[in-house]
C-alpha positions in Angstrom: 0.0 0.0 0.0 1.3 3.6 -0.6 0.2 6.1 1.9 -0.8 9.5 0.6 -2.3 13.2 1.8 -4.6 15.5 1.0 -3.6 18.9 1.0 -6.6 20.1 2.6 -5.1 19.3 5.4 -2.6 22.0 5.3 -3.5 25.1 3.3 -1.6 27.2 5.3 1.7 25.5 4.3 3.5 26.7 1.0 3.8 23.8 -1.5 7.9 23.5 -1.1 6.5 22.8 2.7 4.2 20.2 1.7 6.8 18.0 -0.2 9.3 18.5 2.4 6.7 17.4 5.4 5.2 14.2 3.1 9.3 13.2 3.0 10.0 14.0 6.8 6.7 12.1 8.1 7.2 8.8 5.8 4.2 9.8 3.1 4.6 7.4 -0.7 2.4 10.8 -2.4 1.0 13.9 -2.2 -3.0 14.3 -3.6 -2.4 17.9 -4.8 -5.8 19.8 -3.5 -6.4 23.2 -4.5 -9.2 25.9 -3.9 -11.6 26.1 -6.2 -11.4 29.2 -8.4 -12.9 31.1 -11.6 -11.1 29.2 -13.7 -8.5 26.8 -13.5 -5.8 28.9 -14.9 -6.1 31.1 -11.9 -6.1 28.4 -9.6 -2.9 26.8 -11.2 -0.4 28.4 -13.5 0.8 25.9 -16.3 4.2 26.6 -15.1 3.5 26.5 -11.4 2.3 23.3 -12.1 5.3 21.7 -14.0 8.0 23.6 -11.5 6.0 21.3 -8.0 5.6 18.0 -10.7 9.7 18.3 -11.0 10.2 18.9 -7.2 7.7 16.1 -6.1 9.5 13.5 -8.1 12.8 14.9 -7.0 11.9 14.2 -3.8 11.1 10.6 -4.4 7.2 10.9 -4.1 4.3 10.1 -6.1 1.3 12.1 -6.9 -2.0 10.2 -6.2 -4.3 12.5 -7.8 -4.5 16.0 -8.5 -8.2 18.0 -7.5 -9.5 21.8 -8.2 -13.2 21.1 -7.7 -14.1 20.4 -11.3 -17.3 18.7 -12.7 -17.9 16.3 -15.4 -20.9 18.1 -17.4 -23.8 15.8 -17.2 -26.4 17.7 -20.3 -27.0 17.6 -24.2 -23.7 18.0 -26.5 -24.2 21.9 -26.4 -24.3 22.5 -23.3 -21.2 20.1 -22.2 -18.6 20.8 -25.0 -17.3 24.0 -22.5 -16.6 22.4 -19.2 -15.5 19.2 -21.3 -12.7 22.0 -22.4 -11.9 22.8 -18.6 -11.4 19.4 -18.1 -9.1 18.6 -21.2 -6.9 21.9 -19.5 -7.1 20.1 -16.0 -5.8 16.9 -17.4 -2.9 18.9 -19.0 -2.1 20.3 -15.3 -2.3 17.1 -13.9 0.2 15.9 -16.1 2.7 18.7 -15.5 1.9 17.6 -11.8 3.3 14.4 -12.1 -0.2 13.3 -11.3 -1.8 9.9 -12.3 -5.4 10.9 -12.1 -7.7 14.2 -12.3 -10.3 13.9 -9.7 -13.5 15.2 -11.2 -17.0 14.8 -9.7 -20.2 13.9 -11.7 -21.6 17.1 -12.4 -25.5 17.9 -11.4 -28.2 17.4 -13.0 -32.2 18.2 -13.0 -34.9 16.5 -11.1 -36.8 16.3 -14.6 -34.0 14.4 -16.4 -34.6 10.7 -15.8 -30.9 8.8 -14.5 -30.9 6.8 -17.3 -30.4 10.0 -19.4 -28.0 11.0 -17.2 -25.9 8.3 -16.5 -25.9 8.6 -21.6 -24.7 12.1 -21.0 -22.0 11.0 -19.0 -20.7 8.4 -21.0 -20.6 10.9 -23.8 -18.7 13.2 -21.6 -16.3 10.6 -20.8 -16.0 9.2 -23.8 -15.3 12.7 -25.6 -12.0 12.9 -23.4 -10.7 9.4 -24.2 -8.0 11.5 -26.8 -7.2 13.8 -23.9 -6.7 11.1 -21.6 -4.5 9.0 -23.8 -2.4 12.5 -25.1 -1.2 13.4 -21.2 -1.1 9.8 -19.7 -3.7 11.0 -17.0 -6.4 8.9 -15.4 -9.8 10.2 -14.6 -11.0 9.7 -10.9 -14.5 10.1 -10.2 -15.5 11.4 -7.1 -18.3 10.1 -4.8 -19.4 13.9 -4.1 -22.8 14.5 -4.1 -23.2 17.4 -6.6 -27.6 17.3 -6.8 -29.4 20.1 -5.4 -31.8 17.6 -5.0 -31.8 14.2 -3.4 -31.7 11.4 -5.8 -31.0 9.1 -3.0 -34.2 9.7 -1.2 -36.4 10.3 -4.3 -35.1 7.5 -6.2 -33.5 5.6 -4.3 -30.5 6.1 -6.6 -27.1 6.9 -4.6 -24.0 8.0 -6.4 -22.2 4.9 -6.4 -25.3 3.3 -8.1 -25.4 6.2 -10.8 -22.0 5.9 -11.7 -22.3 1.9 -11.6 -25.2 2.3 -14.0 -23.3 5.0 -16.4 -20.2 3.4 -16.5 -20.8 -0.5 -16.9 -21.1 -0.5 -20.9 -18.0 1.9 -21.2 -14.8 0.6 -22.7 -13.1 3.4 -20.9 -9.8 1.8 -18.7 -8.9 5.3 -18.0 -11.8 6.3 -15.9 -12.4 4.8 -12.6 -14.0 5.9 -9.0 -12.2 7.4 -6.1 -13.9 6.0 -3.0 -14.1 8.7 -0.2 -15.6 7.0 2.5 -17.2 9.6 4.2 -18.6 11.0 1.4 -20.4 7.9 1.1 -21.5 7.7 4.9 -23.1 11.7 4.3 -25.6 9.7 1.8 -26.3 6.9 3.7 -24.9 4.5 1.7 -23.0 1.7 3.8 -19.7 0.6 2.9 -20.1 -2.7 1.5 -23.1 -1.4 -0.5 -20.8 1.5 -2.1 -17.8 -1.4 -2.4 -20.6 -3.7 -4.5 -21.4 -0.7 -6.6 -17.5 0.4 -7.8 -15.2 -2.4 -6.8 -15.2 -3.2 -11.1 -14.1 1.0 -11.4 -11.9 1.1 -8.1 -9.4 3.5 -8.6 -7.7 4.4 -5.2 -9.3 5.1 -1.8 -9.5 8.1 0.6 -10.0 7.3 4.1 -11.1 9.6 6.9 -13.6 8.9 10.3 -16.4 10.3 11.3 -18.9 10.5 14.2 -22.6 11.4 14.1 -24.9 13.0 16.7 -27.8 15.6 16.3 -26.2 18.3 14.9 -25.0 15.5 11.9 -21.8 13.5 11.3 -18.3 15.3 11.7 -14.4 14.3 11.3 -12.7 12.7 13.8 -9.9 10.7 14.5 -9.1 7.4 12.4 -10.0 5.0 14.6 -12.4 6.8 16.8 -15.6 7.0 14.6 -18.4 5.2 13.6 -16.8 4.6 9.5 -15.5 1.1 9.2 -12.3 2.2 8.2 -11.3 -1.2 8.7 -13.4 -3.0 6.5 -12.7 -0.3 3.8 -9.0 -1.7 3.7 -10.0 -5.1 4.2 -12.4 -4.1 1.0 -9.5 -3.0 -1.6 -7.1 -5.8 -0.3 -5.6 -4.8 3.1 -1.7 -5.7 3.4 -2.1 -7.0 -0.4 -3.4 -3.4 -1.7 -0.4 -1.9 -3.8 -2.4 1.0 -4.7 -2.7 4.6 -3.5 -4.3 5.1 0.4 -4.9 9.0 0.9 -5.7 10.7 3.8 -8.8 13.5 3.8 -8.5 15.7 6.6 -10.2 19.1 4.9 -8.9 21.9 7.0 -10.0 23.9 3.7 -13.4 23.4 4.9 -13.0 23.1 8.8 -10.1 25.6 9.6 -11.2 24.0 13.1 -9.9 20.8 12.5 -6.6 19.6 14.8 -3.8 20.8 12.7 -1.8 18.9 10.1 1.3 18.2 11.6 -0.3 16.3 14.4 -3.0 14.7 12.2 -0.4 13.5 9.6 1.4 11.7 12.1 -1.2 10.1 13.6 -2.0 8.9 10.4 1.1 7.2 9.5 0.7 5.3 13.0 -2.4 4.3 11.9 -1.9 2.9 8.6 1.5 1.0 9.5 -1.0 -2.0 11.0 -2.7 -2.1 7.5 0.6 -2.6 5.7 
């Protein structure tokens, strides 16, 4: 297994920081995370990009996954041929990153649409960056994120790890698989071995974090401490067999309240070494 972070976990540190820390604490990879923005340009230079790819690798480490927040347009040809171009740009940063996957979440969709129409668009989507994909060597990791402003889960009984089961099982597309966030799963109510029987064939790497619930609704906590079967989750992709990427979301981008990423980081590392 190789241990990776999110960089959620520390925006206050400069990226030269964050390559140094991942070395110092024992970290495989970085998962580049950065803010949202207007457009990804102005999130991340070109050449910004390619001068942290060289110093990651020079530093021995891999790069998991690179995420800005962008969306896979789910909608008609028209409508999706614009943020189809975003994403062609992020899978260019991605490479100058060093990065084996773009994360990308299923964009939203409306009520009216039916899944099954959905779940077409997106295979056209997908399908349409197949060439983009194959020019830069990048992956595409879809996220578990729940983009709906309305919930699909409850009205149809239709979670995101069933959509994306359901758009992506006549797809000949190797290069696009599913990043499984637990949590994210948990904020639906989907269970882990339900989300596991709905992406295990599109597994691409996993991203563990815990989580507690009481009335005011579930929050982060320490691995270990929760109620997320972190355990199982391992057991899920392989345990001491897994080979793949392991990534740690702490999102202090979120919750500047959050324990700090020095201490969390190690903690981590404790934590993982019985899984390896």
């Amino acid at each position: 297994m190789k241990v990776a972070f999110s960089t959620a976990a520390c925006p206050e540190w400069t990226w030269d920081e964050v390559i140094t820390k991942a070395a110092d604490f024992g970290f495989d990879g970085i998962e580049w995370r950065f803010p949202e923005g207007p457009d990804l340009r102005s999130v991340l230079s070109r050449s910004l990009a390619a001068e942290i790819g060289t110093a990651t690798v020079e530093a021995g480490l891999g790069v998991p996954a690179f995420d800005c927040g962008l969306v896979i347009p789910i909608g008609p040809e028209p409508e999706r041929l614009p943020l189809l171009a975003v994403v062609s740009d992020g899978l260019e940063t991605a490479r100058l990153l060093r990065a084996e996957r773009l994360v990308v979440a299923p964009g939203p969709y409306p009520e009216l649409v039916t899944d099954a129409e959905a779940a077409t668009w997106l295979g056209a989507a997908l399908t349409s960056l197949k060439g983009a994909m194959g020019r830069t060597g990048v992956r595409l990791a879809l996220d578990l994120k729940r983009t709906l402003p309305w919930d699909r889960a409850r009205l149809r009984a239709k979670t995101c790890s069933a959509f994306l089961n359901e758009a992506l099982w006549n797809l000949d597309l190797p290069e696009v698989g599913v990043q499984w966030d637990l949590g994210e799963s948990y904020l639906e109510g989907e269970r882990a071995d339900q989300v596991w029987d709905n992406v295990w064939r599109w597994f691409s790497y996993l991203q563990i974090r815990d989580m507690d619930e009481d009335k005011s609704g579930w929050r982060n906590v320490d691995l270990g401490t929760g109620k997320l079967p972190v355990s199982f989750a391992l057991a899920y992709v392989g345990g001491p067999k897994y080979t793949g990427w392991t990534s740690l979301n702490w999102d202090r981008q979120a919750d500047p309240s959050l324990a700090p990423a020095d201490e969390v980081l190690a903690a981590f590392i404790r934590f993982i070494s019985d899984y390896q």
